[in-house]
C-alpha positions as CSV (number, residue, x, y, z in Angstrom):
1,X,90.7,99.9,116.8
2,X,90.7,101.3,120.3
3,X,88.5,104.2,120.9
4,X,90.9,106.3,122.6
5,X,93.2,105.5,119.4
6,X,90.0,106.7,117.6
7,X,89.9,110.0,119.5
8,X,93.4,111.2,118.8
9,X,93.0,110.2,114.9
10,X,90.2,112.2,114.6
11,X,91.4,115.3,116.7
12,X,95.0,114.8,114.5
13,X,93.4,114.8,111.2
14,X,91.0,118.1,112.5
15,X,93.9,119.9,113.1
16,X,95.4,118.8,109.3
17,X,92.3,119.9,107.8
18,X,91.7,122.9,109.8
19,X,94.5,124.6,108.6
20,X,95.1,123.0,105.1
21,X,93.3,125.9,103.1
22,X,95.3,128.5,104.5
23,X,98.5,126.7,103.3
24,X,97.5,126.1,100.0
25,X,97.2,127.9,97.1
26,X,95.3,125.3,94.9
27,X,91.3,125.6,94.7
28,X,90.1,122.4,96.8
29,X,93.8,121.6,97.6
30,X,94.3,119.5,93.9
31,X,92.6,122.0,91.9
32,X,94.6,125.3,89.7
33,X,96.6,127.2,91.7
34,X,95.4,130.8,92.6
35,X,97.9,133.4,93.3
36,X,96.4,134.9,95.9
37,X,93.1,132.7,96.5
38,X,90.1,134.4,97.5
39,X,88.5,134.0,101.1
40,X,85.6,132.4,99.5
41,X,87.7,129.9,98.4
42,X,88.9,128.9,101.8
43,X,86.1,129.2,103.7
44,X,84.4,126.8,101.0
45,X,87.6,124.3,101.9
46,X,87.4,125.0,105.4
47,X,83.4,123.5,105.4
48,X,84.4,121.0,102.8
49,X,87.1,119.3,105.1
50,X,85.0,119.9,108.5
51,X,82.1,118.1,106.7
52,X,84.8,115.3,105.9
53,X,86.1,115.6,109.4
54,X,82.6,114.9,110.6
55,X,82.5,111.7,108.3
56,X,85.3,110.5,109.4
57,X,84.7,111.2,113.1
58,X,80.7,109.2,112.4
59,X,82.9,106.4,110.1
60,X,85.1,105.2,113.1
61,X,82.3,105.3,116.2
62,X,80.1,103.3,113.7
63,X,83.2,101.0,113.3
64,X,84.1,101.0,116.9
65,X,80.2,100.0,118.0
66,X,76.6,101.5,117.9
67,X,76.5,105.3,116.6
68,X,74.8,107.9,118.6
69,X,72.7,110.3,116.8
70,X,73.7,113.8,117.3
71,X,72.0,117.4,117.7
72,X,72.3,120.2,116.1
73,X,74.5,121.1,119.9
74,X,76.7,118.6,119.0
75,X,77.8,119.9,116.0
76,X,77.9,123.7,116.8
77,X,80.5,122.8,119.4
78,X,82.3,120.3,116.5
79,X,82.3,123.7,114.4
80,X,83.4,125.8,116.7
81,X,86.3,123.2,117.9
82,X,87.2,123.1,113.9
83,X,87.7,126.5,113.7
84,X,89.2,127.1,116.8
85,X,91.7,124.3,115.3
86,X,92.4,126.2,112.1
87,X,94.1,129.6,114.2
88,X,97.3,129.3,113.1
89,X,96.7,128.7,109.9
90,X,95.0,131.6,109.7
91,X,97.4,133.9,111.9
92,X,100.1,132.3,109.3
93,X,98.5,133.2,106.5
94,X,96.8,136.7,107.5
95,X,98.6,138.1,110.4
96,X,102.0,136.7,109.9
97,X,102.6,136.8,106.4
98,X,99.8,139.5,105.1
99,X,97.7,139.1,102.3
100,X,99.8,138.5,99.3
């Protein structure tokens, strides 16, 4: 795999995770529905799917060559990105539509 291919397939699936807990009702996305999920619930799902993010981000450079080991900077920024990514799920869910 190409590594600019790489970069664009982690950034899409970022974006998919980022917002998935805002458009789902179900605990963990499989799990019993909620009617209106507490934000507990999706912040746990939001770190759940940046932590898988970050695997699959650390997966494909390992894949693509040598990994480089990482500081705590590194993944502050990654965080922040992630969220940043997330918005309009949020706006969607909270802003847009209103809590229930």
């Amino acid at each position: 795999m190409d590594q600019g291919v790489a970069v664009w397939l982690v950034l899409a699936a970022a974006l998919v995770a980022a917002n998935l807990p805002y458009f789902s009702e179900r605990l963990l996305i499989v799990g019993p529905r909620r009617a209106p999920k507490a934000v507990g619930w999706r912040l746990l799902e939001l770190a759940l799917m940046a932590a898988l993010t970050f695997g699959l981000g650390s997966a494909l450079e390992a894949r693509i060559g040598q990994r480089q080991e990482q500081g705590w900077e590194f993944y502050a920024a990654a965080t922040c990105l992630f969220i940043t990514l997330g918005f309009p799920g949020f706006v969607w869910r909270y802003l847009r539509r209103g809590r229930g």
